[in-house]
NUKOL-98279 format. One record per residue: x, y, z of N, C-alpha, C in turn. Coordinates in steps of 0.02 Angstrom, whole numbers, plus 50000, padded with zeros to 5 digits. Example, Ala and Ser with C-alpha at 12.3 -4.5 7.8 and 13.67 -1.06 7.14 Angstrom:
BEGIN
50660 / 49716 / 50390 / 50615 / 49775 / 50390 / 50660 / 49835 / 50390
50642 / 49888 / 50354 / 50684 / 49947 / 50357 / 50645 / 50002 / 50394
//
This chain:
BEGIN
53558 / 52121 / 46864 / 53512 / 52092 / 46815 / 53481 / 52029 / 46842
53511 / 51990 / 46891 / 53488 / 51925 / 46911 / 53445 / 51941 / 46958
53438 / 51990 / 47000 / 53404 / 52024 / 47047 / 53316 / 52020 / 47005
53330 / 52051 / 46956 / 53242 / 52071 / 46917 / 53211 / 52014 / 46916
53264 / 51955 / 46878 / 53209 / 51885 / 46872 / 53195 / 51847 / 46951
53229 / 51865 / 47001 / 53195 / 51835 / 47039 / 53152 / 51858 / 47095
53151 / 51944 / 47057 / 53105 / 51979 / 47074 / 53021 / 51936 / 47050
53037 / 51957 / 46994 / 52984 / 51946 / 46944 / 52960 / 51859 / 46947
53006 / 51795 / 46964 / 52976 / 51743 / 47003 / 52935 / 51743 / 47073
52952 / 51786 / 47125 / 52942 / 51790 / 47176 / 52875 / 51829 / 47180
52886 / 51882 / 47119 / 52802 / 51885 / 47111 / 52726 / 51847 / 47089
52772 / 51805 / 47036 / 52738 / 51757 / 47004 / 52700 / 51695 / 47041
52758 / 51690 / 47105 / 52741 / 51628 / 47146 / 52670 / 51655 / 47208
52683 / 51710 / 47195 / 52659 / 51761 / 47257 / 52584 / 51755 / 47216
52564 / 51768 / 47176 / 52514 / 51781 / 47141 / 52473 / 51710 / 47098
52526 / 51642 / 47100 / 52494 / 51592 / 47095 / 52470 / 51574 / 47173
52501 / 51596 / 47217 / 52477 / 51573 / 47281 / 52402 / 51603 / 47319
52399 / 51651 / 47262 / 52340 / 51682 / 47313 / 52280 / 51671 / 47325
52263 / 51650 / 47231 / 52198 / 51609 / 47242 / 52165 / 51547 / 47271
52238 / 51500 / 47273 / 52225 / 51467 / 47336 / 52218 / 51453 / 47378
52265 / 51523 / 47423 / 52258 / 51558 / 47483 / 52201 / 51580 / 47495
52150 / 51629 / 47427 / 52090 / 51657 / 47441 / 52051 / 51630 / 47457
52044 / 51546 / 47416 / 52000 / 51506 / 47421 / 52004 / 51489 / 47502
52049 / 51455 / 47516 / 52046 / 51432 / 47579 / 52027 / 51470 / 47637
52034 / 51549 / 47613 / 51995 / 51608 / 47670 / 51938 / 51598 / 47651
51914 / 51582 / 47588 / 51839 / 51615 / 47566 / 51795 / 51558 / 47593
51826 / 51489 / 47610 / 51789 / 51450 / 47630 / 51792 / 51422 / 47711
51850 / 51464 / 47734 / 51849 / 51459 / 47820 / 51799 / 51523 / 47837
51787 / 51592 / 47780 / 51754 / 51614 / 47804 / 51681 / 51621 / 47795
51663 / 51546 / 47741 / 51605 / 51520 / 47718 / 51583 / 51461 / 47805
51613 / 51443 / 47813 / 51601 / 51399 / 47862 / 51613 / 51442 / 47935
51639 / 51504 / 47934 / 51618 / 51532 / 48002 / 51535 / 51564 / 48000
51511 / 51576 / 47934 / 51447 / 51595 / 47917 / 51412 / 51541 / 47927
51396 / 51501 / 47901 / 51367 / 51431 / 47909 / 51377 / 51426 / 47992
51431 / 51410 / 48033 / 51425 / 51436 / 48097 / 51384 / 51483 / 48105
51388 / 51505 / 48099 / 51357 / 51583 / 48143 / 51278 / 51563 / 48134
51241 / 51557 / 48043 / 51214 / 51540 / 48051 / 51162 / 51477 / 48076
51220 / 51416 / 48101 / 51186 / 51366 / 48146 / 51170 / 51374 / 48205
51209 / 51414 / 48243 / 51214 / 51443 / 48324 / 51120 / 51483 / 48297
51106 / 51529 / 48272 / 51060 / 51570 / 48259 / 51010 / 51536 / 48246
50994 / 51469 / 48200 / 50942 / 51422 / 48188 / 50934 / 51394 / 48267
50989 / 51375 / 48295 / 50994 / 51329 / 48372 / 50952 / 51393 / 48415
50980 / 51445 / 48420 / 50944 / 51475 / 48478 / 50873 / 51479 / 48462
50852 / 51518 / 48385 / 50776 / 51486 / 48371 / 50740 / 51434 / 48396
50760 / 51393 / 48372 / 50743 / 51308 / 48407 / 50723 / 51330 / 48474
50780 / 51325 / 48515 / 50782 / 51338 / 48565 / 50721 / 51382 / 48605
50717 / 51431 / 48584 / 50678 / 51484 / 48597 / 50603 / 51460 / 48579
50587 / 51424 / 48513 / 50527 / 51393 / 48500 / 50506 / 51358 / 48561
50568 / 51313 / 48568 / 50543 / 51254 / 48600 / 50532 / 51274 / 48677
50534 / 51339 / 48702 / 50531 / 51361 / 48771 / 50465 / 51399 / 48767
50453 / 51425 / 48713 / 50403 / 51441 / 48674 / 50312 / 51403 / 48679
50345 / 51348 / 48645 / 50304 / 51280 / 48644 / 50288 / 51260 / 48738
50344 / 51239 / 48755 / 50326 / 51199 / 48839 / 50262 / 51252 / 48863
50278 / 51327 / 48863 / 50254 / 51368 / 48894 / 50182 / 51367 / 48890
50176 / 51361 / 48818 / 50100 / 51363 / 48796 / 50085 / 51291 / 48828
50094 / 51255 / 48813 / 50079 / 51182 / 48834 / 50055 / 51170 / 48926
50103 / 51229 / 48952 / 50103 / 51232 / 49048 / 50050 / 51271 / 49060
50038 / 51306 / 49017 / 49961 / 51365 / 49031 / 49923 / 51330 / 49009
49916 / 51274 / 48965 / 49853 / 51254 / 48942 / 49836 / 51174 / 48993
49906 / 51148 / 49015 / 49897 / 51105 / 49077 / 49861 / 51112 / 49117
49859 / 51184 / 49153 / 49857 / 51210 / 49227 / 49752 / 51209 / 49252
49730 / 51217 / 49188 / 49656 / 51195 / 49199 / 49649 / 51152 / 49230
49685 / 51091 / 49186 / 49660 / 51025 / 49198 / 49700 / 50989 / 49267
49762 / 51034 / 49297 / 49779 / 51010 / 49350 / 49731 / 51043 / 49412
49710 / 51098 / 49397 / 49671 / 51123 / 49455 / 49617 / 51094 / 49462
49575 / 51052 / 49386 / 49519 / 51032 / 49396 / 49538 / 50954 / 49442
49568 / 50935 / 49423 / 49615 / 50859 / 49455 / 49618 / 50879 / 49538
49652 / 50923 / 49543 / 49661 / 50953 / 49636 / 49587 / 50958 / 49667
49531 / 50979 / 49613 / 49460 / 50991 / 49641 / 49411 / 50943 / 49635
49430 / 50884 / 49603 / 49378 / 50833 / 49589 / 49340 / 50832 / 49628
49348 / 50803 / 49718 / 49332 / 50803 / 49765 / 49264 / 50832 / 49773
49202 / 50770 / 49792 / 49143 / 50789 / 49799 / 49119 / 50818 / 49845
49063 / 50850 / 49848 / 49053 / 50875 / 49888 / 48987 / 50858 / 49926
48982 / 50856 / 49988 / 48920 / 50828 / 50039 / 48862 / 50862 / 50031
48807 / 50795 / 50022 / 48747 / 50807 / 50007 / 48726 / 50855 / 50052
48734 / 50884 / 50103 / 48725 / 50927 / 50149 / 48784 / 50961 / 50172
48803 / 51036 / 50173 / 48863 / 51069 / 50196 / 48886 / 51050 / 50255
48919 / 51058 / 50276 / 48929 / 51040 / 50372 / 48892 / 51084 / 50419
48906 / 51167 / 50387 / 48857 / 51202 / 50424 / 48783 / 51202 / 50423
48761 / 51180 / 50356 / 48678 / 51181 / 50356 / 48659 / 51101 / 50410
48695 / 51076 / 50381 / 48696 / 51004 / 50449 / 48690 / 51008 / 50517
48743 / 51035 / 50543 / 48748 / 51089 / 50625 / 48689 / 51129 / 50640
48673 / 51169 / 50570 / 48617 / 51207 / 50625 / 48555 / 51162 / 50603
48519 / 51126 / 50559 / 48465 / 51082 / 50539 / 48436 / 51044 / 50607
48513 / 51007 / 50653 / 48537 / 50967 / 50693 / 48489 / 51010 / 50750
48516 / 51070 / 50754 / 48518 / 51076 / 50836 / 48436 / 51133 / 50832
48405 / 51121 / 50788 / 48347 / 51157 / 50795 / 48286 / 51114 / 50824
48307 / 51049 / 50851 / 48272 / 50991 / 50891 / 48324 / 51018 / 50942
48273 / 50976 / 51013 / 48318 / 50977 / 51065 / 48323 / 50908 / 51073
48364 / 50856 / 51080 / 48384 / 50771 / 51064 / 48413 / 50768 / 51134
48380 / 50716 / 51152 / 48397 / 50665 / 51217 / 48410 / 50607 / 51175
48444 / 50538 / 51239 / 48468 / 50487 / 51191 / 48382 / 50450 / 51182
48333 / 50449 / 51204 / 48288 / 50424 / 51194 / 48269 / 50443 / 51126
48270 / 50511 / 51079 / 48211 / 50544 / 51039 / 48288 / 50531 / 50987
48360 / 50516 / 51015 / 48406 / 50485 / 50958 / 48394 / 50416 / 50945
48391 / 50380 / 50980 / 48355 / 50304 / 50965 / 48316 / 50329 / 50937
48250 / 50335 / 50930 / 48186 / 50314 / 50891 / 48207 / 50356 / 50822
48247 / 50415 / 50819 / 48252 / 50445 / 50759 / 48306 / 50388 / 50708
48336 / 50333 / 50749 / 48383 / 50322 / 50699 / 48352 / 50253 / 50685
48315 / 50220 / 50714 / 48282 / 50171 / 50700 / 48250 / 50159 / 50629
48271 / 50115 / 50591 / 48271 / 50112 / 50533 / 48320 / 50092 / 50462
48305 / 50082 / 50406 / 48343 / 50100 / 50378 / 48376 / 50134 / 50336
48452 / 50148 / 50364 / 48496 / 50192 / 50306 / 48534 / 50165 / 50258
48559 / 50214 / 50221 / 48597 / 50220 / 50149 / 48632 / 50237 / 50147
48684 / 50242 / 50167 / 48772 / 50266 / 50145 / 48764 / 50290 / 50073
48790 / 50365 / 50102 / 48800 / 50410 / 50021 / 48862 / 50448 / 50023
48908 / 50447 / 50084 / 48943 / 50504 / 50077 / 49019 / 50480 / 50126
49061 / 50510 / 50116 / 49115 / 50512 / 50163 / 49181 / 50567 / 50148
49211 / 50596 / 50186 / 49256 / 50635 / 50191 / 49292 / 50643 / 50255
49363 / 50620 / 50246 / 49408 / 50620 / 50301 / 49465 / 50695 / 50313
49461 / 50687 / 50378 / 49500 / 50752 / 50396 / 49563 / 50744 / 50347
49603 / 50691 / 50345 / 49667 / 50695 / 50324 / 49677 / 50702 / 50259
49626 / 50687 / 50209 / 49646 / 50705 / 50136 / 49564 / 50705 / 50104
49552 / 50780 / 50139 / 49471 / 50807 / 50088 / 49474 / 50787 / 50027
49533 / 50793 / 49992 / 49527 / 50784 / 49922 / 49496 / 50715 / 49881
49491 / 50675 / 49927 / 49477 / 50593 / 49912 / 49390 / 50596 / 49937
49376 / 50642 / 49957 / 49276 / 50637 / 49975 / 49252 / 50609 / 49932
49218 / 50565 / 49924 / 49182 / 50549 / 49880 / 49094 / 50527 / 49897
49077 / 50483 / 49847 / 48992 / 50445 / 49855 / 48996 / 50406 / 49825
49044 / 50341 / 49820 / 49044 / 50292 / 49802 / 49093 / 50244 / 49842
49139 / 50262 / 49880 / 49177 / 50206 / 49919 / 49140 / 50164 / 49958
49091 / 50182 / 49992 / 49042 / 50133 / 50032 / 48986 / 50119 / 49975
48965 / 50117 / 49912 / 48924 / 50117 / 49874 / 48888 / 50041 / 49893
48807 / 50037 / 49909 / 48778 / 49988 / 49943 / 48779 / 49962 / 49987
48802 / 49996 / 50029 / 48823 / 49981 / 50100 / 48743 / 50011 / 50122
48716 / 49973 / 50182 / 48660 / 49989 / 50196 / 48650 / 49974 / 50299
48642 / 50026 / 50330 / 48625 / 50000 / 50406 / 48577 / 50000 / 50426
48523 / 49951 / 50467 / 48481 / 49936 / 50490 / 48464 / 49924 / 50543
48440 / 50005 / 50583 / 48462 / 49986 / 50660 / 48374 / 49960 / 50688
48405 / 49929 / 50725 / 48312 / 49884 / 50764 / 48303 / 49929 / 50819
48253 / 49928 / 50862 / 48220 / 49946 / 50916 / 48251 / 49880 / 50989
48262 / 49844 / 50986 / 48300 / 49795 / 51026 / 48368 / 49819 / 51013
48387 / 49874 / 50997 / 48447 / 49879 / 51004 / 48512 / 49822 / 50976
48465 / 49806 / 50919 / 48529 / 49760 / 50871 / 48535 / 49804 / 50778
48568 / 49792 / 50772 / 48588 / 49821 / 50690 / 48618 / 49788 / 50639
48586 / 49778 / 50593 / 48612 / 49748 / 50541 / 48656 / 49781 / 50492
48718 / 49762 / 50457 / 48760 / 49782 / 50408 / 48763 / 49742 / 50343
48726 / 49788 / 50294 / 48716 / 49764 / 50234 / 48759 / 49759 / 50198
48775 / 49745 / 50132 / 48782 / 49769 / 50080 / 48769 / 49750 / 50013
48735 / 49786 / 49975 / 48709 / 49748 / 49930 / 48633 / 49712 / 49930
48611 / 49737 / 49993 / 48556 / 49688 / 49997 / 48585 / 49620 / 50059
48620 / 49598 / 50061 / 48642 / 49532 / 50081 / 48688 / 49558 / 50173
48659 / 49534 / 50206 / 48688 / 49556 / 50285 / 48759 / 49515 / 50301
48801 / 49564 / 50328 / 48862 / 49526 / 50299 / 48910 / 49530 / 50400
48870 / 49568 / 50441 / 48861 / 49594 / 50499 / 48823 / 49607 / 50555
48814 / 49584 / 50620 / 48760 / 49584 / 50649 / 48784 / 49627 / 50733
48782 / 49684 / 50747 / 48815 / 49709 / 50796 / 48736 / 49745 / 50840
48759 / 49752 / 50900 / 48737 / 49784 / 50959 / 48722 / 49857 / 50967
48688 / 49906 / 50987 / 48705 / 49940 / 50965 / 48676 / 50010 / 51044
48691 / 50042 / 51056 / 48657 / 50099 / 51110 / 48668 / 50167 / 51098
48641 / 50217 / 51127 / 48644 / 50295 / 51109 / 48687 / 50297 / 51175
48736 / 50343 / 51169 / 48778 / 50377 / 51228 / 48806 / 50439 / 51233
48819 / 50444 / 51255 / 48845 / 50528 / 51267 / 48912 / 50564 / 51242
48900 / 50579 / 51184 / 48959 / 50598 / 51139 / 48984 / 50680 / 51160
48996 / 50720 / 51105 / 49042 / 50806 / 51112 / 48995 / 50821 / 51134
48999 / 50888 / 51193 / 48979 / 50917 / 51216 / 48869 / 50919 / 51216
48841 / 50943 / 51169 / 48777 / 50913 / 51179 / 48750 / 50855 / 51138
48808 / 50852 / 51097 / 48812 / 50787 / 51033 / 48794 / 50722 / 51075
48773 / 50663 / 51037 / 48760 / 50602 / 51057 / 48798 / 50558 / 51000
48804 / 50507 / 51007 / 48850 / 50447 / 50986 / 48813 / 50373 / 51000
48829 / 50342 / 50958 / 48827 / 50272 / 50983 / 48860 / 50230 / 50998
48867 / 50174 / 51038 / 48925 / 50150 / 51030 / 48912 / 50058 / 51020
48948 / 50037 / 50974 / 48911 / 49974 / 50916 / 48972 / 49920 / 50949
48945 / 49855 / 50964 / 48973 / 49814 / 50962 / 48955 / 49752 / 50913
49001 / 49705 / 50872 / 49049 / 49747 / 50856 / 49063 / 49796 / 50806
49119 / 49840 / 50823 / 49114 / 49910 / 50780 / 49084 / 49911 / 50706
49080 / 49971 / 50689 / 49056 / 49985 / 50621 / 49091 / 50048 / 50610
49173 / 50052 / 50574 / 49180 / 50111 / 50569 / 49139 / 50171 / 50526
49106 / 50163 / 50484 / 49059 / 50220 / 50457 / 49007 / 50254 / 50506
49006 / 50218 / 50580 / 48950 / 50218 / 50644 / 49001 / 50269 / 50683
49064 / 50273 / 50656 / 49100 / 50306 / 50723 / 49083 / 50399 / 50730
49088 / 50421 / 50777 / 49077 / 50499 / 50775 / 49010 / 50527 / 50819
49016 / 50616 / 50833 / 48945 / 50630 / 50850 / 48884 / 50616 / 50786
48824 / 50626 / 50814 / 48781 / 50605 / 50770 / 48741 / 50680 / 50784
48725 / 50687 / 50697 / 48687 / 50735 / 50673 / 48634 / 50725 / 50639
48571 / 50730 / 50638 / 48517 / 50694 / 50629 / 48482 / 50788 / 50600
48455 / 50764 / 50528 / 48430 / 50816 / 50493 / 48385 / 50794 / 50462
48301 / 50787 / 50455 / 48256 / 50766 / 50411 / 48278 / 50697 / 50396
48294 / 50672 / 50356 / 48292 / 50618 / 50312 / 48363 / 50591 / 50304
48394 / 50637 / 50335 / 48506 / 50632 / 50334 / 48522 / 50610 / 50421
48562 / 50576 / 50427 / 48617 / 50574 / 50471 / 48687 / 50568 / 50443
48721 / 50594 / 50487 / 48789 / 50598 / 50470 / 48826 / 50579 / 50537
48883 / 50534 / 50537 / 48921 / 50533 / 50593 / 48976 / 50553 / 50583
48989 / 50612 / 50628 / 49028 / 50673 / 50646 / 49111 / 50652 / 50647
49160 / 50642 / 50630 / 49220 / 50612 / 50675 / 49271 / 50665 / 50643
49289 / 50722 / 50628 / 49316 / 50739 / 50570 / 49369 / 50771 / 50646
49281 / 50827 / 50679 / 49337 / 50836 / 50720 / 49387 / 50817 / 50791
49406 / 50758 / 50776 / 49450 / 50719 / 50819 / 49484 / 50684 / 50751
49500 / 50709 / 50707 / 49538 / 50703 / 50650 / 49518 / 50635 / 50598
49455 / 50617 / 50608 / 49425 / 50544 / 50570 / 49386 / 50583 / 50511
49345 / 50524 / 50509 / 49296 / 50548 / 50444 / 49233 / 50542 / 50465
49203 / 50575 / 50415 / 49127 / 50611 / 50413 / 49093 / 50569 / 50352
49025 / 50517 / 50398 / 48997 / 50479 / 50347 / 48934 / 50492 / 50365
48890 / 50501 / 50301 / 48840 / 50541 / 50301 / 48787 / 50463 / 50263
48714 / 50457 / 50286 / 48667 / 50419 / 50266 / 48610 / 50438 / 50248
48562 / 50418 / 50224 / 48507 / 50450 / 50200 / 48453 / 50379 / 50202
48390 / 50398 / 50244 / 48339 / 50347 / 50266 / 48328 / 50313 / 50201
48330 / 50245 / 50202 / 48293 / 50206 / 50156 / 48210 / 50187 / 50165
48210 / 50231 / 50084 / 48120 / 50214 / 50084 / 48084 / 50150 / 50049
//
């Protein structure tokens, strides 16, 4: 007989215990949901935000290529220059009298970083070569330079001058086209500065 009642406690205790037991499942397995669903909001995110960069790297890539291409380009190609050049036949005599005068710095581009060519680093820079074989270096109007100057025998049928003292924008063969000169230096790894007669 003592057996039943502590049957019948052991059930009682069993059955007050459960709903607190349930609870405490129902809310470890409320918070593995809530988990589950934070991991699932996070990879979203996640996924947006890889989402987002992507669009953002394709819509970059214009404006970096236009950035890589700024780099101007010469009032005359190199090749229309070369052949313009050699459709005269030029001794240093008929290069003197052609360069006699004055020029205008408009241009420059160096072998080592094309990308920097521009028409404004020498902006007013002006040369003024005489018939006595002297040359003036402007800029601005205002002579800031007074050098020497002769035709000599540059690349192969090319001519050169050679300026004392120097004028690096003077350095290189010389290409003489209508109304343009350009001095040649690119290939011996310098730069290429191009002028245009002042009228």
């Amino acid at each position: 007989m003592k057996a039943m009642p502590l049957l019948i406690q052991s059930l009682r205790l069993r059955k007050t215990a459960m709903p607190g037991g349930s609870a405490r499942e129902a809310q470890s397995l409320m918070g593995t949901g809530k988990l589950a669903r934070s991991e699932k909001c996070s990879q979203k995110d996640r996924e947006m935000k890889m989402t987002n960069q992507s669009i953002i790297l394709l819509l970059a890539i214009p404006f970096i290529l236009f950035a890589c291409n700024k780099a101007e380009k010469p009032p005359v190609s190199q090749g229309d220059m070369w052949e313009c050049h050699h459709e005269t036949t030029w001794d240093s005599l008929k290069t003197k009298n052609a360069l006699i005068g004055e020029w205008e710095w408009e241009y420059i581009a160096c072998f080592w970083n094309p990308e920097d060519a521009n028409n404004n680093e020498f902006k007013g820079l002006t040369i003024e070569f005489k018939s006595n074989n002297t040359l003036n270096v402007k800029e601005n109007g205002q002579t800031t330079q007074t050098s020497t100057w002769k035709v000599v025998g540059g690349d192969a049928d090319l001519f050169a001058i050679d300026v004392d003292p120097s004028v690096p924008q003077l350095y290189g063969r010389i290409l003489l086209c209508n109304e343009r000169v350009e001095f040649n230096n690119s290939y011996i790894d310098g730069c290429d500065n191009y002028f245009k007669r002042k009228k």
